[in-house]
C-alpha positions in Angstrom: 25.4 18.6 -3.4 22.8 16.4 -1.7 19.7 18.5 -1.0 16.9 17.8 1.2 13.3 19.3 0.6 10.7 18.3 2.8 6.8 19.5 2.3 3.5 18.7 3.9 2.4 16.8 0.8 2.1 17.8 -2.5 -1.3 18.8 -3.0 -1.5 21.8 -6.0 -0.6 25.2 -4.8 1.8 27.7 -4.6 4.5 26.5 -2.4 4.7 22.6 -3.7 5.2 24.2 -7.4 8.2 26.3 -6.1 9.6 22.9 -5.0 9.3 20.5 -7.5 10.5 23.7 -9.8 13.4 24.1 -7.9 13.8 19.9 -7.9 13.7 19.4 -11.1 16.4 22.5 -11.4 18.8 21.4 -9.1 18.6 17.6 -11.1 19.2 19.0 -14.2 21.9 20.5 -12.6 23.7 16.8 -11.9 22.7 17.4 -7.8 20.8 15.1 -5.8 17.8 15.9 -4.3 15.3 14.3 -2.4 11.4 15.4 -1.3 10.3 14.1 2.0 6.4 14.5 1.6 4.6 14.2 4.9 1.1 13.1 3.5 0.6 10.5 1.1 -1.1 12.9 -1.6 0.8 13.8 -4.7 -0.9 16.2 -7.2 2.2 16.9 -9.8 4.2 15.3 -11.8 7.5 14.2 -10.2 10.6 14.9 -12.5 12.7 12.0 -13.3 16.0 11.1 -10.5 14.0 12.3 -7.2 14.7 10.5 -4.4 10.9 11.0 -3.2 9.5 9.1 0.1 6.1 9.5 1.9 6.6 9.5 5.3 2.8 9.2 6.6 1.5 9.1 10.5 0.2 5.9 10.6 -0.6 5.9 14.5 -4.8 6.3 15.0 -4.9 6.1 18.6 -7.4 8.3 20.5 -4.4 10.5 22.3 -2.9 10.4 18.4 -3.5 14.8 18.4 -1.5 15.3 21.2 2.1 13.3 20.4 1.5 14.5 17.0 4.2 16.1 16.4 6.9 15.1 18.6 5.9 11.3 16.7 6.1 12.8 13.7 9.4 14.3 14.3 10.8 11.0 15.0 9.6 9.5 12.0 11.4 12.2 10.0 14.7 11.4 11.9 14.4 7.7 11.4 14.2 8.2 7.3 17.0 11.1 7.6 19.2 8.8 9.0 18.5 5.9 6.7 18.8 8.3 3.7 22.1 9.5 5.3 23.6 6.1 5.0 24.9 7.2 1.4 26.2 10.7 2.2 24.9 13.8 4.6 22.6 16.5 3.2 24.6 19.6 2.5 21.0 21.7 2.5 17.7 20.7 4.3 15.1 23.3 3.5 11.5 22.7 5.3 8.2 24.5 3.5 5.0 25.4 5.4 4.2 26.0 8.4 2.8 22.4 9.2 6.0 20.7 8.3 8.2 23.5 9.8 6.6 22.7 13.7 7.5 19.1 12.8 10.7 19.7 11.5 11.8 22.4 14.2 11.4 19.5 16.7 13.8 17.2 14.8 16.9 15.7 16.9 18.8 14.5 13.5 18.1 17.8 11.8 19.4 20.0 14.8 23.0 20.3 13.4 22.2 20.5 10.0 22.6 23.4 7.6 18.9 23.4 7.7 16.8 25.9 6.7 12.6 27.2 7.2 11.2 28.9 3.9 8.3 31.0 4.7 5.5 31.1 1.4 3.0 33.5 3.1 2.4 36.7 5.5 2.5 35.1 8.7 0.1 37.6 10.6 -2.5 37.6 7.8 -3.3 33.9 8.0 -2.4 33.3 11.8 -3.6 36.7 13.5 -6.2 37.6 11.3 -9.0 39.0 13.7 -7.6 37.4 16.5 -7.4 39.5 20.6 -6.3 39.5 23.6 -4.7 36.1 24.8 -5.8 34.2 21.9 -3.4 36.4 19.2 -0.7 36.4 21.7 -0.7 32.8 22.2 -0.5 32.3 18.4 2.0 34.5 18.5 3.9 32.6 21.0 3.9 29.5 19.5 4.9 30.5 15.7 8.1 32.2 17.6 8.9 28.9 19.3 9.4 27.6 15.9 11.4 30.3 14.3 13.1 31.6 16.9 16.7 31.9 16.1 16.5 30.2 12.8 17.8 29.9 9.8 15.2 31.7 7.5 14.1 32.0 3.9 11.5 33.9 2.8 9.8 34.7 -0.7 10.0 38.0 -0.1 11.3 41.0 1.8 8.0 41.4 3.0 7.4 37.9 4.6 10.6 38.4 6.6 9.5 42.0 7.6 6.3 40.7 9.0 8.1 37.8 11.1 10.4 40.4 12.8 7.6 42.9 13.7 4.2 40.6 14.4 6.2 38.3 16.8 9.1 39.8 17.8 11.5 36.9 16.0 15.2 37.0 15.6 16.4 34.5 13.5 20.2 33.4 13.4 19.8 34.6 9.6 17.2 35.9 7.1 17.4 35.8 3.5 15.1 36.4 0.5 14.9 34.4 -2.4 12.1 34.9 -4.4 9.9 32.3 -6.2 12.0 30.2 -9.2 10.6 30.2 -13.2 11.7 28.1 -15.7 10.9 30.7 -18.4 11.4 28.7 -21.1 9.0 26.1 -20.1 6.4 28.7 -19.0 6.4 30.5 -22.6 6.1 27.3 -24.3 3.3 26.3 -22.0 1.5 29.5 -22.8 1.6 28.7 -26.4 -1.6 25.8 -25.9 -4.5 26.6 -27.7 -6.9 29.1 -26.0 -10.2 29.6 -26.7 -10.2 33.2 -26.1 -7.3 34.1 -28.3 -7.6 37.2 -30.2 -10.3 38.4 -27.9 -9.6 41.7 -25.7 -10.7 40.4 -22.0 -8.9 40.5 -18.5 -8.6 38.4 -16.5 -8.1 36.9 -12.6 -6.2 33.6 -11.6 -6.7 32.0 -7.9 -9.1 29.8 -5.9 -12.4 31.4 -4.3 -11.1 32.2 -1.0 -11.5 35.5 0.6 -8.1 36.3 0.9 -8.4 36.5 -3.0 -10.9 39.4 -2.3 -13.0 38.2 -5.6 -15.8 41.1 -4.1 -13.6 43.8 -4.4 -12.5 42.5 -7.9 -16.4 43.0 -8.8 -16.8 46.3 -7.6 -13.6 47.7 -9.5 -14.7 46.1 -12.5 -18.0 47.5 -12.7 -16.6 50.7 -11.1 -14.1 51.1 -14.4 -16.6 50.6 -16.7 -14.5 48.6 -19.2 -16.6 46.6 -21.4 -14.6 44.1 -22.1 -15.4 40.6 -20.2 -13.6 39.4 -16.7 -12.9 36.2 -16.7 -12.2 34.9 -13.3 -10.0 31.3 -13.7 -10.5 29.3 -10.3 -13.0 27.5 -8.4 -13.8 26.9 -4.5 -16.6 25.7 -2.2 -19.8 25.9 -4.3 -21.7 28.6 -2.2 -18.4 30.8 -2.4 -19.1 30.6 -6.2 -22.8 31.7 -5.9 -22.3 34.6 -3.4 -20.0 35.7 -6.0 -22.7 35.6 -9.1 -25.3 37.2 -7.1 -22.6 40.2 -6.3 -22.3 40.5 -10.4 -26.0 40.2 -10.9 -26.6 43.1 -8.2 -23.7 45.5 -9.8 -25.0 44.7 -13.5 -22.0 43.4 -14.6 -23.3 39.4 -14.7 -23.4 39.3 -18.3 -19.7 40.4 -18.6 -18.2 37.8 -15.7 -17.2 34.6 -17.2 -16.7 31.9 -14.8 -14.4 29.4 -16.0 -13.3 27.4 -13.5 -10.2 25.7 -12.7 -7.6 25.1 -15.8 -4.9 23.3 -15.3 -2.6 24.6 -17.7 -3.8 29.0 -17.3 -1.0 30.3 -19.1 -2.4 30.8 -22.5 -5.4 32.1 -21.4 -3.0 34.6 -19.1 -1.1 35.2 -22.1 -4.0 36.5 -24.4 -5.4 38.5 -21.7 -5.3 42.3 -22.1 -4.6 42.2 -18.6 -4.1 40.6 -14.9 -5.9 41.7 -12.0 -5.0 41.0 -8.8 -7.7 42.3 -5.5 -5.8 40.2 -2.8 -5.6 41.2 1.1 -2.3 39.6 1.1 0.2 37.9 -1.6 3.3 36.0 0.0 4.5 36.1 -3.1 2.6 36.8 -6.2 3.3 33.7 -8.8 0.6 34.8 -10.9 2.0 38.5 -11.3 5.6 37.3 -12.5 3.7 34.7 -15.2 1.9 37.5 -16.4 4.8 39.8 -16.7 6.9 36.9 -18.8 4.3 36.0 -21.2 3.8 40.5 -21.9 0.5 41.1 -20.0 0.2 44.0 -17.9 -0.4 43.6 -14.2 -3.4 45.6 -11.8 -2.7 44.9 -8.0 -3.7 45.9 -4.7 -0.8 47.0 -3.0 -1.0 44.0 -0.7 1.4 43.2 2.5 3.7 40.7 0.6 6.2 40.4 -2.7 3.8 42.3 -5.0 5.0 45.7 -4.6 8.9 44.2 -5.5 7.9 42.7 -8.5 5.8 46.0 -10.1 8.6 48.6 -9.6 9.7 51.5 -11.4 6.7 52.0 -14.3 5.2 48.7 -13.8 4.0 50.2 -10.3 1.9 52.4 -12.2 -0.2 49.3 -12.0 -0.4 49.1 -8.2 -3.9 50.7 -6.0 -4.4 50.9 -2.2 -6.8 47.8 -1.2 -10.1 49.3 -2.0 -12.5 49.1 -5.3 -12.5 52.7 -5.9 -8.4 52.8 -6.1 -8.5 49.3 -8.2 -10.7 50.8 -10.4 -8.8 53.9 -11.2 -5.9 51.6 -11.7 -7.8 49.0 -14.0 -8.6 52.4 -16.3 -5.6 53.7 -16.4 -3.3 50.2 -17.3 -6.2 49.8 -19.7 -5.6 52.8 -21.5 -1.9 53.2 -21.3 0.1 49.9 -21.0 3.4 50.2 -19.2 6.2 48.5 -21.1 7.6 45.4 -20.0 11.3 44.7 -19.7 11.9 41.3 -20.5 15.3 41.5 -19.2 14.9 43.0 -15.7 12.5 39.6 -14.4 15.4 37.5 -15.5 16.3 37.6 -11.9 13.4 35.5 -11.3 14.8 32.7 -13.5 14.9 29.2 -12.0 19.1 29.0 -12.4 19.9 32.7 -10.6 17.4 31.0 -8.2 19.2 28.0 -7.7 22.1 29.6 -7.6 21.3 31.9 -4.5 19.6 28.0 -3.0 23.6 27.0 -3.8 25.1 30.0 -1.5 22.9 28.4 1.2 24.7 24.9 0.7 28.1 26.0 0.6 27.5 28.4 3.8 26.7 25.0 6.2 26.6 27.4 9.5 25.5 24.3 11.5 23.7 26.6 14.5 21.9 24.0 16.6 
């Protein structure tokens, strides 16, 4: 198969991991693949065989905002077609919004098996507090790029929220979660960490407040466990300090370790007594599927988004409505009484089943435009 990713850049979050993860995959795997990267700004790795081009908007004319897009959209045709010299793509998969409004406006791409995967809850970061004409013009312009699509989405959740915010059909919806490569992951996790042997929980993600790092604080002091938070992240530098004052004013500053960003949080996930989670909204939840591989117990809000179908049967024990009183109870009671984890039932979150369901996609080719 000859499989086409193309990405906004490759900055590090979420979404670019999913694709280099499922790259490297489908190369292992004796396919080709190539990762059209729409900014010049590359923050991983890049595994060996990729066929991997920048294809960066030169133009700086004053007017340069408004033909944006339908410029842009050219330039992805002209390196589709040169990279089509050697054989079509059997799978084109676009990630992120920003890309997806370029790619949906692609002439080359238009009978392609070519499909939009969807990271995120589209009307918590579009709608948000938006009224009146101004959410219904958002609305109206997300559906002009996924009308009648072919969709992806990392959970059941993302494509539930599509249908109902803004009144999309797509020509099909599927969900494939986020791909692990468990075997890399556990022997990642087994880095030295300094806080080994130590009973602490703990919180991985950027200060944004999405994250809800405030309601985090309150549940903690709320449960009254004595054991320290450490909170594994960073963001802009007064986000940081609105956050220690919150601990200084609920007494709990002397138990809130701030450590920053780590590139490599697995071992300190793994030694945690446990993951807490406070978000408004999760597309996925990457963090909540690395905790449960590496045997750490999982706290979440029950957040719009693909926590609630990763902590099922016991493991929802772990789950509160989104306030700090709820999170609280739940911090206690996972605290107390761990649920057990089933190694064997997150093996459906392995990078080959994923790859595999990717490989369906291929073989489908329902060329609809």
């Amino acid at each position: 198969m000859r499989i086409l990713f193309v990405i906004d850049g490759l900055p590090g979050g979420g979404a670019e991991k999913v694709v280099l993860t499922l790259a490297e995959a489908f190369l292992r795997q004796g396919e080709e693949v190539s990762l059209f990267s729409l900014r010049a700004v590359c923050e991983y790795p890049l595994p060996a065989g990729i066929d991997y081009q920048v294809i960066a908007d030169e133009c700086r004319k004053p007017w340069r905002k408004l033909t944006e897009i339908s410029r842009r959209a050219s330039q992805l045709d002209a390196a589709v077609t040169r990279a089509e010299r050697s054989g079509r793509f059997d799978l084109v998969v676009s990630h992120l919004h920003k890309t997806d409004r370029i790619v949906s406006r692609s002439k080359v791409l238009r009978d392609h098996n070519l499909w939009f995967c969807l990271h995120g809850v589209f009307s918590t970061s579009y709608l948000g507090h938006r009224k009146g004409i101004d959410r219904w013009l958002k609305q109206q312009k997300i559906k002009r790029v996924y009308q009648g699509r072919n969709l992806v989405t990392v959970s059941d959740a993302v494509g539930r929220d599509l249908k109902e915010q803004f009144a999309i059909k797509p020509a099909h919806c599927t969900t494939i979660y986020n791909p692990f490569d468990i075997t890399a992951l556990r022997a990642s996790a087994e880095a030295p960490c300094e806080m080994a042997g130590q009973d602490y929980l703990i919180h991985v993600g950027r200060f944004h407040p999405a994250k809800r790092h405030d309601r985090l604080l309150e549940a903690y002091a709320l449960s009254e466990i004595s054991a320290p938070l450490l909170l594994l992240g960073q963001g802009k530098a007064e986000q940081e300090q609105r956050l220690r004052d919150l601990a200084k004013r609920l007494g709990i500053a002397d138990r809130v370790i701030f450590k920053g960003f780590q590139s490599n949080p697995l071992p300190w996930i793994k030694h945690a007594r446990m993951l807490v989670l406070s978000s408004d909204s999760e597309g996925f939840g990457n963090v909540v599927v690395e905790a449960l591989l590496l045997e750490t117990p999982v706290v979440s809000t029950r957040c719009p988004g693909g926590v609630t179908e990763i902590l099922t049967g016991e493991l929802a024990r772990g789950l509160a409505e989104l306030n700090s009183p709820a999170l609280a109870q739940a911090m206690q009671t996972i605290y107390t009484h761990a649920p057990t984890i089933v190694q064997a039932e997150l093996e459906k979150f392995s990078v080959d089943a994923i790859c595999q369901q990717y490989r369906q996609l291929g073989k489908t080719r329902q060329n609809l435009h």
